[in-house]
C-alpha positions in Angstrom: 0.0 0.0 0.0 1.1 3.5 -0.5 0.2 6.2 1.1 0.7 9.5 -0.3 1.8 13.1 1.6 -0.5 15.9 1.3 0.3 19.1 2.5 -2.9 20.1 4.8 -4.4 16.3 4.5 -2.0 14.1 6.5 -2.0 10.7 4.8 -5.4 10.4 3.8 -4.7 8.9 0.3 -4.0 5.6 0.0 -3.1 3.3 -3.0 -3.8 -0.8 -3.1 -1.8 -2.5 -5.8 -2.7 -6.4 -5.1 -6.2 -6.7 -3.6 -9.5 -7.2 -5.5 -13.1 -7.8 -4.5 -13.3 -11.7 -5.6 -17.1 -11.8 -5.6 -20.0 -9.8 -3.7 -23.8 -11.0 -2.7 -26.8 -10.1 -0.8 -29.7 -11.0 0.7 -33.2 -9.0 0.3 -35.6 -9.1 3.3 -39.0 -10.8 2.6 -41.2 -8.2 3.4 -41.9 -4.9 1.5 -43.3 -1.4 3.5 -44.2 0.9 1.1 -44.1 4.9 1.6 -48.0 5.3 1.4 -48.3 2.3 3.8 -46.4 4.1 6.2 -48.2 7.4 6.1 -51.6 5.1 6.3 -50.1 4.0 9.4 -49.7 7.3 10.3 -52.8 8.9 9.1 -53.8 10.4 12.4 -50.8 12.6 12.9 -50.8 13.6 9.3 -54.8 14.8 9.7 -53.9 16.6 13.0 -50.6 18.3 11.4 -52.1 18.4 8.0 -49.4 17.1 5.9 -50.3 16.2 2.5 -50.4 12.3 1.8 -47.6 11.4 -0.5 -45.1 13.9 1.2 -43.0 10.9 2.0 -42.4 9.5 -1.2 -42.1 13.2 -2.3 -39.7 14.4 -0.8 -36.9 11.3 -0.7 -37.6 9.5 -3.7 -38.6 6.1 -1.8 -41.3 4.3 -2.6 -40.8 1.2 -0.5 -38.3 -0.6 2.4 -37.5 -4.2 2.9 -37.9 -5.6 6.3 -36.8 -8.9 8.0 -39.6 -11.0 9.5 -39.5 -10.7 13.4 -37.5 -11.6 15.3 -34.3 -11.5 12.9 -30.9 -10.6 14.2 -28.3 -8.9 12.7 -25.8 -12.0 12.5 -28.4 -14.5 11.0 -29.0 -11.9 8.7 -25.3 -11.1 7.7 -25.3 -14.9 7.7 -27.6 -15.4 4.8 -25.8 -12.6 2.9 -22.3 -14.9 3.6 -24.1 -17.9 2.4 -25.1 -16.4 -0.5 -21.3 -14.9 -1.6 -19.6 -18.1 -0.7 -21.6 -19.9 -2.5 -20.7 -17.8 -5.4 -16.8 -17.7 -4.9 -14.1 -19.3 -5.9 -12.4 -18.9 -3.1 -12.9 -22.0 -0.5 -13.8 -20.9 3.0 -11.0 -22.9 4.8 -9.2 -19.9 3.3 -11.2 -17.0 4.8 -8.0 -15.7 7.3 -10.7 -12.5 8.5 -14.5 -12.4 9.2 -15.3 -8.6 9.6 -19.1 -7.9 11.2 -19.7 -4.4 9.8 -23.4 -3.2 10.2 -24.7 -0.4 12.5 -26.9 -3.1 13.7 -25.7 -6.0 16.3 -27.1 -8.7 18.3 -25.6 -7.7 21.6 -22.1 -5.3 22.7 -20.8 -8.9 24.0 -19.8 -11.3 22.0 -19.2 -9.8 18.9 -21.7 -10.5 16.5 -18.4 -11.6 13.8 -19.0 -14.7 16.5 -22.3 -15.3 16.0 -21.5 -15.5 11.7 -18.4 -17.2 12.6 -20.2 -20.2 13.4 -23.4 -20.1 11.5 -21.2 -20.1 8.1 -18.7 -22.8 9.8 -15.3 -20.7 9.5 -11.9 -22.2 10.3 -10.8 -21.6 13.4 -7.9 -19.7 12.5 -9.9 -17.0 11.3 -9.3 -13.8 12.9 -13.6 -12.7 13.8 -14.3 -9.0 15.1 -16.8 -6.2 14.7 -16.1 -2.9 12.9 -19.0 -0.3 13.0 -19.0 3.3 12.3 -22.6 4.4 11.2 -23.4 3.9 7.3 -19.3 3.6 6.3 -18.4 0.1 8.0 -18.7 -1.8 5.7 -16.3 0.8 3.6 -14.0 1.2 6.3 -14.1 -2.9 6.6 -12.5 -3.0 2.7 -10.0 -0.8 3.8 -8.7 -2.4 7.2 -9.2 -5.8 5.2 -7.2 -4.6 2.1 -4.4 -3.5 4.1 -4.0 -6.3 5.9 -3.9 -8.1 2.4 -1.4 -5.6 0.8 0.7 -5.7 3.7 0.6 -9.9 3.6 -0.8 -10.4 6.5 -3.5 -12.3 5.2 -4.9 -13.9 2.0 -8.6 -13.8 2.2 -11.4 -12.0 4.0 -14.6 -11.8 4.1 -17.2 -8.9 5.2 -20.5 -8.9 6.1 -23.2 -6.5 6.9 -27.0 -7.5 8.4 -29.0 -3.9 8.9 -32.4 -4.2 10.5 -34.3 -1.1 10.4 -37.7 -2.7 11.5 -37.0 -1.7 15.2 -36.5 1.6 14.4 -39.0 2.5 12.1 -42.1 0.9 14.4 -40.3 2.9 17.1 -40.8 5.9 15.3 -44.1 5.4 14.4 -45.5 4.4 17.8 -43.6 8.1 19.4 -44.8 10.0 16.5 -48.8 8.6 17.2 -48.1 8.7 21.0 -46.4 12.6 21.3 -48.3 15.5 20.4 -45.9 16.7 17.9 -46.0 19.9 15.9 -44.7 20.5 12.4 -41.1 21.8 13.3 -40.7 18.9 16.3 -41.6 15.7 14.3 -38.6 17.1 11.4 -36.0 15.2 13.5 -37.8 11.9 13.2 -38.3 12.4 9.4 -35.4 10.9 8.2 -36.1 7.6 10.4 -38.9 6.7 7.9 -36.5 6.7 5.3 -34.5 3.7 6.7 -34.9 -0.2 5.3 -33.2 -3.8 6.1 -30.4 -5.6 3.8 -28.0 -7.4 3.9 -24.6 -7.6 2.1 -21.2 -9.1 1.6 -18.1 -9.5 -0.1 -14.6 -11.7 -0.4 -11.5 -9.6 -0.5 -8.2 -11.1 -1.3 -4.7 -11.7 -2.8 -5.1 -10.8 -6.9 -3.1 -13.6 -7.4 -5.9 -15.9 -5.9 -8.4 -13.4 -8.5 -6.8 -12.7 -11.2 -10.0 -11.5 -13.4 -11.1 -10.3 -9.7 -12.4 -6.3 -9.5 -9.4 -4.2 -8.3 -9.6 -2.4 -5.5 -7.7 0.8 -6.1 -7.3 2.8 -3.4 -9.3 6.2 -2.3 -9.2 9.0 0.3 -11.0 9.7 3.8 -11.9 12.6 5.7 -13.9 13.6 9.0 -15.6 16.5 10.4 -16.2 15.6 13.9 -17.7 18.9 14.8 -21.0 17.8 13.3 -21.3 14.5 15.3 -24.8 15.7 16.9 -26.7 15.9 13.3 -27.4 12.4 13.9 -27.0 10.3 16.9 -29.3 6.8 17.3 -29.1 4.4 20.4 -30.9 1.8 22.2 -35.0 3.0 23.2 -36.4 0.3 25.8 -37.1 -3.4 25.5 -36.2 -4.1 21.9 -36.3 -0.9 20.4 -34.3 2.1 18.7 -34.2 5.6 18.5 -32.9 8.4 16.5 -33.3 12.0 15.6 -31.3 14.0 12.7 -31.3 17.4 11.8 -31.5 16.3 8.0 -30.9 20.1 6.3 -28.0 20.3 8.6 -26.4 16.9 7.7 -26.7 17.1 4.1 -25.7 20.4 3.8 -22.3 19.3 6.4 -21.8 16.2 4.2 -22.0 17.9 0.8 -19.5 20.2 2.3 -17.2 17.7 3.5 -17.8 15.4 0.2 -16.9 18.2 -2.0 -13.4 18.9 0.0 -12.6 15.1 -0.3 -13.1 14.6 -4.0 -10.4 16.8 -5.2 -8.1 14.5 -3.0 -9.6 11.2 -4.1 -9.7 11.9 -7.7 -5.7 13.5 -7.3 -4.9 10.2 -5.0 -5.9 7.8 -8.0 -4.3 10.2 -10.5 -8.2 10.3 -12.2 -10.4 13.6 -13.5 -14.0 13.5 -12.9 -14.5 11.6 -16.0 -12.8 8.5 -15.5 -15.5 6.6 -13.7 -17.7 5.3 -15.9 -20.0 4.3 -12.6 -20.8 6.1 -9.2 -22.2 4.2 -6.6 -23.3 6.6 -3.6 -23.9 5.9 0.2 -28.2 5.5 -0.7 -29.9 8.4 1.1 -32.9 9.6 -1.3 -33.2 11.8 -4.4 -32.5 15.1 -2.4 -29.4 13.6 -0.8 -28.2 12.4 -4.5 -29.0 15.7 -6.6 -27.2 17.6 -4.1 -24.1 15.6 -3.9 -24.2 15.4 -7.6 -24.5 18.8 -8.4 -21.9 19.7 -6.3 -19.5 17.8 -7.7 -20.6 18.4 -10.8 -21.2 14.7 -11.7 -23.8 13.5 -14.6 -26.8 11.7 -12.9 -26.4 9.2 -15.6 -23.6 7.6 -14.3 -25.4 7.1 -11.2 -27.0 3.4 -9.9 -29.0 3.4 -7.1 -31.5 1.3 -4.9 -32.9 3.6 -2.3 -36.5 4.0 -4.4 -36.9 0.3 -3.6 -34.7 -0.3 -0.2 -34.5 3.3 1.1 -31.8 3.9 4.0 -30.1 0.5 4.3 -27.1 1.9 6.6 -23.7 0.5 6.5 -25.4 -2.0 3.9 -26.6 0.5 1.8 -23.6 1.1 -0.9 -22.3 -2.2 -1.5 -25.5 -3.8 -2.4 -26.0 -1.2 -4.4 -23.3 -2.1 -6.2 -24.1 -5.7 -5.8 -27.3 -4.6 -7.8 -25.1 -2.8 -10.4 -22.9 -5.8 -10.8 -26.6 -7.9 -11.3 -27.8 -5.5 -14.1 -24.7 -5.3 -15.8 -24.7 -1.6 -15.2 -21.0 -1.7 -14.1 -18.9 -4.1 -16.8 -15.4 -5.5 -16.8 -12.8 -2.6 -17.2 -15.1 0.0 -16.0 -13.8 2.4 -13.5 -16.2 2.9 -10.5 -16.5 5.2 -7.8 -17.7 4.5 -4.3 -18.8 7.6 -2.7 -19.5 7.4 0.9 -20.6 9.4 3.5 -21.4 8.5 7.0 -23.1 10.3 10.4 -20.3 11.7 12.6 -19.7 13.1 9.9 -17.1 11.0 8.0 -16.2 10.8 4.2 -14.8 8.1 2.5 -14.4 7.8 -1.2 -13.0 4.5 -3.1 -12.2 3.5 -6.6 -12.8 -0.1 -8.2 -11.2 -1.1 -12.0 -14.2 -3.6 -12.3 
Protein backbone atom coordinates (compact mmCIF):
# COMPACT_ATOMS: atom_id res chain seq x y z
CA UNK A 1 0.00 0.00 0.00
CA UNK A 2 1.10 3.49 -0.51
CA UNK A 3 0.20 6.25 1.05
CA UNK A 4 0.67 9.53 -0.29
CA UNK A 5 1.79 13.15 1.63
CA UNK A 6 -0.51 15.86 1.35
CA UNK A 7 0.29 19.12 2.50
CA UNK A 8 -2.88 20.10 4.76
CA UNK A 9 -4.43 16.32 4.48
CA UNK A 10 -2.00 14.13 6.49
CA UNK A 11 -1.95 10.70 4.83
CA UNK A 12 -5.42 10.39 3.83
CA UNK A 13 -4.71 8.95 0.27
CA UNK A 14 -4.05 5.58 0.01
CA UNK A 15 -3.12 3.26 -2.98
CA UNK A 16 -3.79 -0.77 -3.08
CA UNK A 17 -1.84 -2.49 -5.78
CA UNK A 18 -2.74 -6.44 -5.07
CA UNK A 19 -6.24 -6.73 -3.56
CA UNK A 20 -9.47 -7.20 -5.53
CA UNK A 21 -13.14 -7.79 -4.50
CA UNK A 22 -13.34 -11.66 -5.61
CA UNK A 23 -17.12 -11.79 -5.63
CA UNK A 24 -20.03 -9.76 -3.73
CA UNK A 25 -23.76 -11.01 -2.72
CA UNK A 26 -26.78 -10.05 -0.85
CA UNK A 27 -29.73 -11.00 0.74
CA UNK A 28 -33.21 -9.05 0.33
CA UNK A 29 -35.56 -9.12 3.30
CA UNK A 30 -39.05 -10.78 2.60
CA UNK A 31 -41.21 -8.17 3.41
CA UNK A 32 -41.87 -4.87 1.53
CA UNK A 33 -43.29 -1.39 3.52
CA UNK A 34 -44.21 0.90 1.07
CA UNK A 35 -44.11 4.95 1.62
CA UNK A 36 -47.97 5.26 1.45
CA UNK A 37 -48.33 2.34 3.81
CA UNK A 38 -46.38 4.13 6.19
CA UNK A 39 -48.16 7.37 6.08
CA UNK A 40 -51.63 5.11 6.34
CA UNK A 41 -50.10 4.03 9.43
CA UNK A 42 -49.74 7.34 10.25
CA UNK A 43 -52.81 8.93 9.11
CA UNK A 44 -53.81 10.39 12.43
CA UNK A 45 -50.81 12.59 12.93
CA UNK A 46 -50.82 13.63 9.25
CA UNK A 47 -54.75 14.81 9.72
CA UNK A 48 -53.86 16.64 12.96
CA UNK A 49 -50.57 18.27 11.37
CA UNK A 50 -52.14 18.36 7.96
CA UNK A 51 -49.38 17.12 5.95
CA UNK A 52 -50.27 16.19 2.46
CA UNK A 53 -50.43 12.34 1.79
CA UNK A 54 -47.60 11.37 -0.50
CA UNK A 55 -45.13 13.88 1.22
CA UNK A 56 -43.04 10.92 1.96
CA UNK A 57 -42.39 9.52 -1.19
CA UNK A 58 -42.08 13.16 -2.33
CA UNK A 59 -39.73 14.35 -0.84
CA UNK A 60 -36.91 11.28 -0.66
CA UNK A 61 -37.63 9.45 -3.75
CA UNK A 62 -38.60 6.12 -1.76
CA UNK A 63 -41.26 4.33 -2.61
CA UNK A 64 -40.75 1.23 -0.52
CA UNK A 65 -38.25 -0.59 2.35
CA UNK A 66 -37.49 -4.22 2.94
CA UNK A 67 -37.94 -5.56 6.30
CA UNK A 68 -36.76 -8.90 8.03
CA UNK A 69 -39.60 -11.00 9.53
CA UNK A 70 -39.52 -10.71 13.41
CA UNK A 71 -37.55 -11.61 15.29
CA UNK A 72 -34.27 -11.46 12.95
CA UNK A 73 -30.95 -10.56 14.23
CA UNK A 74 -28.31 -8.85 12.73
CA UNK A 75 -25.76 -12.05 12.50
CA UNK A 76 -28.39 -14.54 10.96
CA UNK A 77 -29.01 -11.93 8.66
CA UNK A 78 -25.33 -11.05 7.68
CA UNK A 79 -25.28 -14.89 7.70
CA UNK A 80 -27.56 -15.42 4.84
CA UNK A 81 -25.79 -12.59 2.86
CA UNK A 82 -22.35 -14.89 3.57
CA UNK A 83 -24.05 -17.91 2.42
CA UNK A 84 -25.08 -16.42 -0.51
CA UNK A 85 -21.30 -14.92 -1.60
CA UNK A 86 -19.61 -18.13 -0.70
CA UNK A 87 -21.62 -19.93 -2.47
CA UNK A 88 -20.71 -17.80 -5.39
CA UNK A 89 -16.78 -17.74 -4.87
CA UNK A 90 -14.12 -19.32 -5.86
CA UNK A 91 -12.38 -18.94 -3.11
CA UNK A 92 -12.87 -21.95 -0.53
CA UNK A 93 -13.76 -20.92 2.99
CA UNK A 94 -10.98 -22.87 4.83
CA UNK A 95 -9.18 -19.92 3.25
CA UNK A 96 -11.17 -16.95 4.75
CA UNK A 97 -8.03 -15.67 7.29
CA UNK A 98 -10.75 -12.54 8.52
CA UNK A 99 -14.46 -12.38 9.21
CA UNK A 100 -15.32 -8.64 9.58
CA UNK A 101 -19.14 -7.86 11.16
CA UNK A 102 -19.67 -4.35 9.83
CA UNK A 103 -23.45 -3.24 10.24
CA UNK A 104 -24.66 -0.39 12.46
CA UNK A 105 -26.89 -3.05 13.66
CA UNK A 106 -25.65 -6.03 16.34
CA UNK A 107 -27.10 -8.66 18.28
CA UNK A 108 -25.58 -7.72 21.59
CA UNK A 109 -22.09 -5.34 22.75
CA UNK A 110 -20.80 -8.90 24.01
CA UNK A 111 -19.79 -11.27 22.02
CA UNK A 112 -19.25 -9.79 18.88
CA UNK A 113 -21.68 -10.55 16.45
CA UNK A 114 -18.44 -11.65 13.85
CA UNK A 115 -19.01 -14.69 16.51
CA UNK A 116 -22.33 -15.31 15.95
CA UNK A 117 -21.48 -15.49 11.65
CA UNK A 118 -18.44 -17.21 12.61
CA UNK A 119 -20.25 -20.17 13.39
CA UNK A 120 -23.40 -20.13 11.48
CA UNK A 121 -21.22 -20.10 8.12
CA UNK A 122 -18.74 -22.82 9.85
CA UNK A 123 -15.34 -20.70 9.47
CA UNK A 124 -11.88 -22.18 10.26
CA UNK A 125 -10.83 -21.59 13.44
CA UNK A 126 -7.90 -19.72 12.53
CA UNK A 127 -9.85 -16.96 11.31
CA UNK A 128 -9.31 -13.77 12.88
CA UNK A 129 -13.59 -12.66 13.76
CA UNK A 130 -14.30 -9.01 15.12
CA UNK A 131 -16.82 -6.20 14.70
CA UNK A 132 -16.09 -2.90 12.89
CA UNK A 133 -19.02 -0.28 12.98
CA UNK A 134 -18.96 3.31 12.34
CA UNK A 135 -22.60 4.40 11.21
CA UNK A 136 -23.40 3.88 7.31
CA UNK A 137 -19.35 3.63 6.28
CA UNK A 138 -18.42 0.12 8.05
CA UNK A 139 -18.69 -1.79 5.66
CA UNK A 140 -16.25 0.84 3.61
CA UNK A 141 -14.04 1.16 6.26
CA UNK A 142 -14.15 -2.93 6.63
CA UNK A 143 -12.45 -3.04 2.65
CA UNK A 144 -10.00 -0.75 3.77
CA UNK A 145 -8.67 -2.41 7.18
CA UNK A 146 -9.17 -5.80 5.18
CA UNK A 147 -7.22 -4.59 2.13
CA UNK A 148 -4.43 -3.46 4.15
CA UNK A 149 -4.00 -6.28 5.92
CA UNK A 150 -3.88 -8.10 2.44
CA UNK A 151 -1.38 -5.62 0.82
CA UNK A 152 0.69 -5.71 3.65
CA UNK A 153 0.62 -9.90 3.62
CA UNK A 154 -0.81 -10.40 6.48
CA UNK A 155 -3.52 -12.25 5.17
CA UNK A 156 -4.86 -13.88 1.98
CA UNK A 157 -8.63 -13.78 2.20
CA UNK A 158 -11.36 -12.04 4.00
CA UNK A 159 -14.58 -11.79 4.08
CA UNK A 160 -17.22 -8.86 5.25
CA UNK A 161 -20.48 -8.86 6.06
CA UNK A 162 -23.21 -6.51 6.93
CA UNK A 163 -26.98 -7.50 8.41
CA UNK A 164 -28.96 -3.90 8.91
CA UNK A 165 -32.44 -4.23 10.47
CA UNK A 166 -34.25 -1.06 10.40
CA UNK A 167 -37.68 -2.68 11.48
CA UNK A 168 -37.04 -1.69 15.15
CA UNK A 169 -36.51 1.55 14.39
CA UNK A 170 -39.02 2.53 12.12
CA UNK A 171 -42.09 0.85 14.44
CA UNK A 172 -40.26 2.90 17.08
CA UNK A 173 -40.79 5.88 15.33
CA UNK A 174 -44.13 5.37 14.42
CA UNK A 175 -45.48 4.42 17.79
CA UNK A 176 -43.57 8.07 19.41
CA UNK A 177 -44.84 9.99 16.45
CA UNK A 178 -48.75 8.56 17.17
CA UNK A 179 -48.11 8.72 20.99
CA UNK A 180 -46.44 12.57 21.29
CA UNK A 181 -48.30 15.51 20.36
CA UNK A 182 -45.89 16.69 17.91
CA UNK A 183 -46.05 19.95 15.93
CA UNK A 184 -44.74 20.49 12.35
CA UNK A 185 -41.13 21.77 13.28
CA UNK A 186 -40.71 18.86 16.33
CA UNK A 187 -41.59 15.70 14.33
CA UNK A 188 -38.60 17.13 11.37
CA UNK A 189 -36.04 15.15 13.54
CA UNK A 190 -37.76 11.88 13.16
CA UNK A 191 -38.29 12.35 9.43
CA UNK A 192 -35.43 10.88 8.22
CA UNK A 193 -36.06 7.61 10.44
CA UNK A 194 -38.90 6.68 7.94
CA UNK A 195 -36.48 6.73 5.31
CA UNK A 196 -34.54 3.73 6.69
CA UNK A 197 -34.94 -0.19 5.35
CA UNK A 198 -33.16 -3.75 6.09
CA UNK A 199 -30.40 -5.63 3.81
CA UNK A 200 -27.97 -7.36 3.93
CA UNK A 201 -24.59 -7.58 2.12
CA UNK A 202 -21.24 -9.09 1.62
CA UNK A 203 -18.09 -9.54 -0.05
CA UNK A 204 -14.63 -11.73 -0.45
CA UNK A 205 -11.49 -9.60 -0.52
CA UNK A 206 -8.22 -11.12 -1.33
CA UNK A 207 -4.68 -11.75 -2.84
CA UNK A 208 -5.09 -10.83 -6.93
CA UNK A 209 -3.12 -13.62 -7.38
CA UNK A 210 -5.91 -15.93 -5.95
CA UNK A 211 -8.43 -13.43 -8.54
CA UNK A 212 -6.78 -12.69 -11.17
CA UNK A 213 -9.98 -11.55 -13.37
CA UNK A 214 -11.12 -10.34 -9.75
CA UNK A 215 -12.41 -6.34 -9.47
CA UNK A 216 -9.41 -4.19 -8.33
CA UNK A 217 -9.57 -2.35 -5.45
CA UNK A 218 -7.65 0.83 -6.13
CA UNK A 219 -7.27 2.79 -3.41
CA UNK A 220 -9.32 6.20 -2.26
CA UNK A 221 -9.24 9.04 0.34
CA UNK A 222 -10.96 9.66 3.79
CA UNK A 223 -11.92 12.59 5.66
CA UNK A 224 -13.93 13.60 8.99
CA UNK A 225 -15.57 16.45 10.38
CA UNK A 226 -16.24 15.57 13.93
CA UNK A 227 -17.68 18.92 14.77
CA UNK A 228 -21.03 17.76 13.30
CA UNK A 229 -21.34 14.48 15.33
CA UNK A 230 -24.81 15.74 16.89
CA UNK A 231 -26.67 15.93 13.35
CA UNK A 232 -27.41 12.38 13.86
CA UNK A 233 -27.00 10.27 16.92
CA UNK A 234 -29.31 6.79 17.28
CA UNK A 235 -29.05 4.39 20.40
CA UNK A 236 -30.91 1.79 22.16
CA UNK A 237 -34.97 3.04 23.21
CA UNK A 238 -36.40 0.31 25.84
CA UNK A 239 -37.07 -3.38 25.49
CA UNK A 240 -36.18 -4.05 21.90
CA UNK A 241 -36.31 -0.89 20.41
CA UNK A 242 -34.34 2.12 18.65
CA UNK A 243 -34.23 5.57 18.50
CA UNK A 244 -32.95 8.38 16.52
CA UNK A 245 -33.34 12.02 15.64
CA UNK A 246 -31.30 13.96 12.65
CA UNK A 247 -31.32 17.41 11.77
CA UNK A 248 -31.53 16.28 8.03
CA UNK A 249 -30.93 20.14 6.29
CA UNK A 250 -27.96 20.27 8.59
CA UNK A 251 -26.44 16.93 7.73
CA UNK A 252 -26.68 17.06 4.14
CA UNK A 253 -25.72 20.37 3.78
CA UNK A 254 -22.30 19.29 6.39
CA UNK A 255 -21.84 16.17 4.21
CA UNK A 256 -21.96 17.95 0.79
CA UNK A 257 -19.51 20.16 2.32
CA UNK A 258 -17.21 17.65 3.53
CA UNK A 259 -17.75 15.44 0.22
CA UNK A 260 -16.89 18.17 -1.99
CA UNK A 261 -13.44 18.91 0.01
CA UNK A 262 -12.63 15.12 -0.33
CA UNK A 263 -13.13 14.63 -4.04
CA UNK A 264 -10.39 16.77 -5.23
CA UNK A 265 -8.08 14.52 -3.00
CA UNK A 266 -9.56 11.20 -4.13
CA UNK A 267 -9.74 11.89 -7.71
CA UNK A 268 -5.68 13.49 -7.31
CA UNK A 269 -4.91 10.19 -5.03
CA UNK A 270 -5.94 7.80 -8.03
CA UNK A 271 -4.31 10.22 -10.49
CA UNK A 272 -8.17 10.32 -12.23
CA UNK A 273 -10.43 13.58 -13.50
CA UNK A 274 -14.02 13.49 -12.88
CA UNK A 275 -14.49 11.58 -16.00
CA UNK A 276 -12.84 8.53 -15.49
CA UNK A 277 -15.51 6.65 -13.71
CA UNK A 278 -17.75 5.31 -15.89
CA UNK A 279 -20.05 4.27 -12.64
CA UNK A 280 -20.79 6.11 -9.24
CA UNK A 281 -22.18 4.19 -6.57
CA UNK A 282 -23.33 6.63 -3.61
CA UNK A 283 -23.92 5.91 0.17
CA UNK A 284 -28.22 5.53 -0.70
CA UNK A 285 -29.88 8.35 1.08
CA UNK A 286 -32.88 9.59 -1.27
CA UNK A 287 -33.18 11.75 -4.43
CA UNK A 288 -32.51 15.06 -2.38
CA UNK A 289 -29.42 13.64 -0.78
CA UNK A 290 -28.19 12.42 -4.47
CA UNK A 291 -28.97 15.71 -6.59
CA UNK A 292 -27.21 17.57 -4.10
CA UNK A 293 -24.13 15.62 -3.87
CA UNK A 294 -24.20 15.36 -7.64
CA UNK A 295 -24.55 18.76 -8.41
CA UNK A 296 -21.91 19.71 -6.25
CA UNK A 297 -19.49 17.82 -7.74
CA UNK A 298 -20.57 18.45 -10.82
CA UNK A 299 -21.20 14.71 -11.67
CA UNK A 300 -23.83 13.46 -14.60
CA UNK A 301 -26.81 11.68 -12.90
CA UNK A 302 -26.42 9.19 -15.58
CA UNK A 303 -23.60 7.64 -14.31
CA UNK A 304 -25.36 7.12 -11.20
CA UNK A 305 -26.99 3.39 -9.90
CA UNK A 306 -28.97 3.43 -7.07
CA UNK A 307 -31.54 1.29 -4.85
CA UNK A 308 -32.91 3.62 -2.33
CA UNK A 309 -36.52 4.01 -4.36
CA UNK A 310 -36.91 0.34 -3.61
CA UNK A 311 -34.72 -0.34 -0.19
CA UNK A 312 -34.50 3.33 1.05
CA UNK A 313 -31.79 3.94 4.02
CA UNK A 314 -30.06 0.54 4.34
CA UNK A 315 -27.14 1.89 6.65
CA UNK A 316 -23.71 0.46 6.47
CA UNK A 317 -25.41 -2.01 3.94
CA UNK A 318 -26.57 0.50 1.76
CA UNK A 319 -23.61 1.09 -0.91
CA UNK A 320 -22.28 -2.24 -1.53
CA UNK A 321 -25.46 -3.85 -2.36
CA UNK A 322 -26.00 -1.21 -4.44
CA UNK A 323 -23.28 -2.11 -6.25
CA UNK A 324 -24.13 -5.67 -5.81
CA UNK A 325 -27.35 -4.64 -7.82
CA UNK A 326 -25.07 -2.83 -10.37
CA UNK A 327 -22.95 -5.83 -10.81
CA UNK A 328 -26.59 -7.86 -11.27
CA UNK A 329 -27.76 -5.50 -14.08
CA UNK A 330 -24.73 -5.31 -15.84
CA UNK A 331 -24.69 -1.58 -15.15
CA UNK A 332 -20.99 -1.74 -14.08
CA UNK A 333 -18.90 -4.07 -16.84
CA UNK A 334 -15.41 -5.46 -16.83
CA UNK A 335 -12.76 -2.61 -17.23
CA UNK A 336 -15.14 0.01 -15.98
CA UNK A 337 -13.83 2.40 -13.51
CA UNK A 338 -16.17 2.94 -10.49
CA UNK A 339 -16.52 5.18 -7.84
CA UNK A 340 -17.70 4.50 -4.33
CA UNK A 341 -18.78 7.56 -2.67
CA UNK A 342 -19.51 7.37 0.92
CA UNK A 343 -20.61 9.41 3.49
CA UNK A 344 -21.40 8.52 6.99
CA UNK A 345 -23.07 10.27 10.44
CA UNK A 346 -20.30 11.74 12.60
CA UNK A 347 -19.70 13.14 9.89
CA UNK A 348 -17.06 10.97 7.98
CA UNK A 349 -16.19 10.80 4.16
CA UNK A 350 -14.81 8.14 2.46
CA UNK A 351 -14.38 7.77 -1.21
CA UNK A 352 -12.99 4.46 -3.09
CA UNK A 353 -12.16 3.49 -6.62
CA UNK A 354 -12.76 -0.09 -8.18
CA UNK A 355 -11.25 -1.07 -12.02
CA UNK A 356 -14.16 -3.59 -12.34
Amino acid sequence: MRTPDRAGHGDAGMRFDNVVIESIAYEMPPEVWTSAEIERRLAPVYERLRLPEGRLELMTGIRERRFWPKPVRASAAAAMAGRRVLEKSRIAPERIQLLAHTSVCRDMLEPATASFVHRELALPATTQVFDLSNACLGFLNGMVLAAGLIESGQIECALLVSGEDGRPLVEQTIATLLREPLTRKTIKPYFANLTIGSAAVAAVLCHRSLAPDGHRLLGGSAMAATQHNDLCQGDHAGTGGLAMQTDSEELLRAGVALARENWNQFLDTLNWTPETPARFICHQVGSMHRKALYETLRIDLARDFSTFEILGNTGSAALPITLAHAEAAGAVRGGDKVALLGIGSGINCLMLGVEW
